[in-house]
C-alpha positions in Angstrom: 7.2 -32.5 29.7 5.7 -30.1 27.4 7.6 -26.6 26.3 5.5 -24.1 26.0 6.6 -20.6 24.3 4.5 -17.4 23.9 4.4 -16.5 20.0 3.9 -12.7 19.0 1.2 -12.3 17.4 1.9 -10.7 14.0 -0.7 -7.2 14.0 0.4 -5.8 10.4 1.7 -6.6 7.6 3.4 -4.9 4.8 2.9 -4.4 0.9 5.9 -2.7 -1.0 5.4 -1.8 -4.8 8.0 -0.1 -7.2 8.1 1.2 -11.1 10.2 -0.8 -13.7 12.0 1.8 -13.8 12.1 2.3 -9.6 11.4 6.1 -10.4 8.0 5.6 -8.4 7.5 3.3 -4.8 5.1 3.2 -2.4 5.4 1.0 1.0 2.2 0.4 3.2 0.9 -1.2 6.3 -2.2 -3.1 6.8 -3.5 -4.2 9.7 -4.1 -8.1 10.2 -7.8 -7.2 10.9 -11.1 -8.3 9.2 -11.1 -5.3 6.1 -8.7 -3.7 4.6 -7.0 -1.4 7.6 -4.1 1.0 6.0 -2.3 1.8 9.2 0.8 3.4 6.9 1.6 4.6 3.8 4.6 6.2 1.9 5.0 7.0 -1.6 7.9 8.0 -3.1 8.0 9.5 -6.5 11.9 10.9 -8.0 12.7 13.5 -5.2 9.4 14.5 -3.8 7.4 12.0 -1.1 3.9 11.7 0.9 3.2 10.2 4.2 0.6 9.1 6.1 2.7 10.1 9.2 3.3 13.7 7.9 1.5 16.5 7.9 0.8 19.8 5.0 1.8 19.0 1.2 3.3 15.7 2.1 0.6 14.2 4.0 -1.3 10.9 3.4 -4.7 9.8 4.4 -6.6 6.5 3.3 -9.8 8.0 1.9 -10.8 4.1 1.0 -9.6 1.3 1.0 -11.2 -2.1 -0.2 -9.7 -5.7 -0.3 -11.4 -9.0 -1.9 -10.0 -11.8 -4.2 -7.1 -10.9 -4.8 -8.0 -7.1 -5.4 -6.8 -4.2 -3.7 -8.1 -1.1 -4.2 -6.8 1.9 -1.8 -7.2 5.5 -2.2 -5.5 8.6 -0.8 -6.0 12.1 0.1 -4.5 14.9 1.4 -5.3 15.4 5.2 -8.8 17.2 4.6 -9.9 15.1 2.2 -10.3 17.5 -0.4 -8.5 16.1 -3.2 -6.9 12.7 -4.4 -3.5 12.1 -4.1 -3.2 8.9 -5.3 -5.0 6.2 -6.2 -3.7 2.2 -6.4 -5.3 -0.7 -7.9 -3.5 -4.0 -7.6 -3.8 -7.5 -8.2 -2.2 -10.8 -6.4 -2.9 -14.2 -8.5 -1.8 -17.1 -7.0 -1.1 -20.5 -8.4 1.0 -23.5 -6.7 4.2 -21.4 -5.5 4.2 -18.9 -8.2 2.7 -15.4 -7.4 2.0 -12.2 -9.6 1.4 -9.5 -7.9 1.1 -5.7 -9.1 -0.8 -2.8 -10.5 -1.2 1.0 -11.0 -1.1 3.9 -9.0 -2.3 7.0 -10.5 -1.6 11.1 -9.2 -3.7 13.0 -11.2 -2.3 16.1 -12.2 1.3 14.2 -11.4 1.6 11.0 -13.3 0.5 7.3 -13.5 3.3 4.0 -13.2 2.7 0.5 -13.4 3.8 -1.1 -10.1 5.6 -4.4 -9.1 5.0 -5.7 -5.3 5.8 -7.9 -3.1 4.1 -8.6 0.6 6.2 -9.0 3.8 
């Protein structure tokens, strides 16, 4: 007799980065889709934060986004797309079980931080 059980399909998954020094973080969401689909974003940054799911001064919204080899290159603006709020460049290398993975994420106007991530 065979057992058959329904497995979820997983939709999104999750990149988290932080600074050295953890004084800068930024958490998103991709969707499991062909592309690079930012369905979420937070960044974090000392006291102050930015959201894809808020709205005003704190809000988030993928301007571009781009994903090949191991490259990850996403972009944000505020919600009329008048001006960059941040902009990340990371890199994954892969060899047997080992992984690197990080990068840079740049405000202008705010700051810059090297970035350590991890996928989930």
């Amino acid at each position: 007799m065979a057992l058959l059980c329904a497995v979820p399909a997983h939709a999104t998954g999750g990149i988290a980065c932080s600074s050295p020094d953890d004084v800068a973080s930024v958490e998103i969401t991709v969707g499991r889709v062909p592309g690079m689909a930012v369905v979420g974003a937070r960044i974090d940054v000392g006291d102050r934060y930015w959201a894809m799911s808020e709205t005003g001064d704190k809000a988030l919204t993928v301007s571009q986004a781009f994903a090949t080899g191991g490259h990850y290159w996403i972009d944000f603006t505020d919600e009329i797309v008048n001006r960059v709020v941040a902009e990340l460049r990371l890199h994954r290398v892969d060899e047997g079980d080992d992984t690197g993975f990080g990068g840079t994420m740049r405000m202008p106007d705010f700051g810059a931080w090297t970035l350590i991530c991890f996928e989930g």
